[in-house]
C-alpha positions in Angstrom: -4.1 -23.1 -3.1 -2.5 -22.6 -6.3 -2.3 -24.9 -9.4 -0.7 -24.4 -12.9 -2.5 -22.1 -15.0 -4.4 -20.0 -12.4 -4.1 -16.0 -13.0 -5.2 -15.8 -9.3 -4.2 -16.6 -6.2 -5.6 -14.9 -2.5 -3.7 -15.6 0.1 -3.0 -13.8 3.6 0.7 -14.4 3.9 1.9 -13.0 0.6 2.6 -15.4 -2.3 3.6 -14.0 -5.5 2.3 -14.8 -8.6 3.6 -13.6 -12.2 1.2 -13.5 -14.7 1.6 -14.8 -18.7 1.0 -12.7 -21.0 -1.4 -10.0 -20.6 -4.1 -9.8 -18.4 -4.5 -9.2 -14.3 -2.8 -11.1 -11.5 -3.5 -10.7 -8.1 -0.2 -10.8 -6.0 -1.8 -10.1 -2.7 -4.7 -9.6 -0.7 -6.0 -9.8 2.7 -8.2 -12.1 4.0 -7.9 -10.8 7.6 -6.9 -7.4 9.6 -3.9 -6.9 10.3 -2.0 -5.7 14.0 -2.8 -2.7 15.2 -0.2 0.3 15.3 -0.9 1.9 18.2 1.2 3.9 21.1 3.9 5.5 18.9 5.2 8.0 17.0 7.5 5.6 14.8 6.7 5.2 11.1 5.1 1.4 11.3 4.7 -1.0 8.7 1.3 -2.8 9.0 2.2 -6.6 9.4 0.3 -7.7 5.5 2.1 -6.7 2.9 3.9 -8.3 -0.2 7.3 -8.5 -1.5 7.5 -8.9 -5.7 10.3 -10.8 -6.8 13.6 -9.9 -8.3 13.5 -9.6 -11.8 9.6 -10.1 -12.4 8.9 -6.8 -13.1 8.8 -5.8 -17.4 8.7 -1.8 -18.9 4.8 -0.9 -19.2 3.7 -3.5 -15.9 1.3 -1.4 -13.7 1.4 -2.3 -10.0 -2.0 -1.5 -9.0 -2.7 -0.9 -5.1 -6.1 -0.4 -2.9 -5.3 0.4 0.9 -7.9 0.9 3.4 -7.5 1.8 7.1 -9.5 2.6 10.0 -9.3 4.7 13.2 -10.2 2.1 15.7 -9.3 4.5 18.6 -8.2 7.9 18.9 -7.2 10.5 21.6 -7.9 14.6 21.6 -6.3 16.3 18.3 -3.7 13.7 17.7 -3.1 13.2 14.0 -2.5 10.2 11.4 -0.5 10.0 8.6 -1.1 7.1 6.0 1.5 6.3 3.5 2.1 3.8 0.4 5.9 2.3 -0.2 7.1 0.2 -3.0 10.5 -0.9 -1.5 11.9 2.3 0.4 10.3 4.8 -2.0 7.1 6.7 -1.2 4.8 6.7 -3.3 1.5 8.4 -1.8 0.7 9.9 1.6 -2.2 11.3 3.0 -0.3 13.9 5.4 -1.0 14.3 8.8 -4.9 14.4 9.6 -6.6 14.9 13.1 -9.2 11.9 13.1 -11.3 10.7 15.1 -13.0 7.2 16.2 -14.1 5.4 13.0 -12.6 7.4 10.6 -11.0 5.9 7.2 -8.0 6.5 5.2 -7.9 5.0 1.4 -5.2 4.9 -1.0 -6.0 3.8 -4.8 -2.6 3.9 -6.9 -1.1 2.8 -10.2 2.8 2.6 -10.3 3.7 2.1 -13.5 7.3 0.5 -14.5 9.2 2.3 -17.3 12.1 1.2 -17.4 13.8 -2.1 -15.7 17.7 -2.9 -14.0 19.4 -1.9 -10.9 18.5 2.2 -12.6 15.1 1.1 -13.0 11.8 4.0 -13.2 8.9 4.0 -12.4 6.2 7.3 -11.8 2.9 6.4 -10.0 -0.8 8.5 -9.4 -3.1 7.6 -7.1 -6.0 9.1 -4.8 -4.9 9.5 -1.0 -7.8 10.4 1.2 -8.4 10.0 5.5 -11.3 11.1 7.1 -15.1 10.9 7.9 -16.2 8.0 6.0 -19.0 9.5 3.3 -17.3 12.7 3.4 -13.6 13.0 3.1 -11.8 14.3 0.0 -9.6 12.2 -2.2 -6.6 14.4 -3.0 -4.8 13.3 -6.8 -1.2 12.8 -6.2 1.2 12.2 -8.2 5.2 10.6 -8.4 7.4 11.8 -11.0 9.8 9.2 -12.4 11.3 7.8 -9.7 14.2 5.0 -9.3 13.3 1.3 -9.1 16.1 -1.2 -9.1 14.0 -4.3 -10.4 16.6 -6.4 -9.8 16.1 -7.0 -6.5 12.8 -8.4 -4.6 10.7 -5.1 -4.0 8.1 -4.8 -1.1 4.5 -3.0 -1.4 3.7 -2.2 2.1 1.2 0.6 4.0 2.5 2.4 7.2 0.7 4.6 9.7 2.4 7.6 11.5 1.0 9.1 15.0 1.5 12.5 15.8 2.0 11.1 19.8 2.0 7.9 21.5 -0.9 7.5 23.1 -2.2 4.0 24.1 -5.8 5.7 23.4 -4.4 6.2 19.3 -5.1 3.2 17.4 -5.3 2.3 13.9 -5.2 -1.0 11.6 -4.8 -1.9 8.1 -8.5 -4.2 6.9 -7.9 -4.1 3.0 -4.8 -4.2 0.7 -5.0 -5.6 -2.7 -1.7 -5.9 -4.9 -2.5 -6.2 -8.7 0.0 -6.8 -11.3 -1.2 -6.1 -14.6 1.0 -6.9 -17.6 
């Protein structure tokens, strides 16, 4: 539970918190894992994920975001994409990767806010990686300045991608952390 005056606030269903001043608030993070997204070859939003409000967002606020997945099943050469969305903009994939049981996929971004208003910007970085746990290779990416209408509430959500629906291809979302740092 929240009170007045706390800079943090971990939750499982989302609840946004704006931070005073400067300094670190945590707008999200899960406590449990989510659905699984398995048998398709749709784009699918895990089922955690957090919506910032309207008008929250100031020039110079970073949106930081840790993602981690996990292959819970997987069948033959069928690949997985992993990607990052802050509203209906990517921000970081990890491209299609053939993986196998066990295997990871990790996104660690900063999206930072340039400017705010319906013609918002914003650019992000970030390290996409899904693999062999121990072993894979974190790829820098980066977003050139990109439109972000801060005017209206803005989702952060992770979404997996199978290359074919298989009820053998499974895959779930165990960490995302939302930061806000202002």
């Amino acid at each position: 539970a929240a009170a007045t005056g706390d800079t943090y606030v971990f939750t499982d269903v989302g609840v946004g918190l704006t931070p005073e001043g400067s300094g670190a608030g945590a707008l999200y993070t899960t406590a449990a894992a989510s659905a699984a997204v398995t048998n398709t070859v749709t784009e699918t939003a895990f089922d955690k994920s957090v919506s910032i409000a309207a008008n929250t967002l100031m020039p110079g606020d970073v949106i930081r975001v840790r993602a981690q997945i996990i292959a819970t099943a997987t069948n033959a050469t069928d690949t997985l994409d992993m990607q990052l969305r802050l509203g209906t903009t990517d921000i970081l994939a990890t491209g299609a990767v053939d993986v196998a049981n066990g295997d990871i996929g990790f996104i660690d971004a900063d999206i930072v806010v340039r400017t705010i208003g319906a013609g918002g910007t914003m650019v992000a970085v970030g390290h996409p990686a899904l693999g062999v746990p121990g072993t894979v290779t974190s790829k820098p990416k980066l977003l050139a300045s990109t439109t972000l209408d801060t005017t209206a509430a803005i989702s952060v959500n992770v979404s997996a991608t199978w290359s074919v629906a298989n009820a053998g291809n499974s895959v779930r979302l165990d960490i995302l952390n939302v930061q806000l740092i202002r």
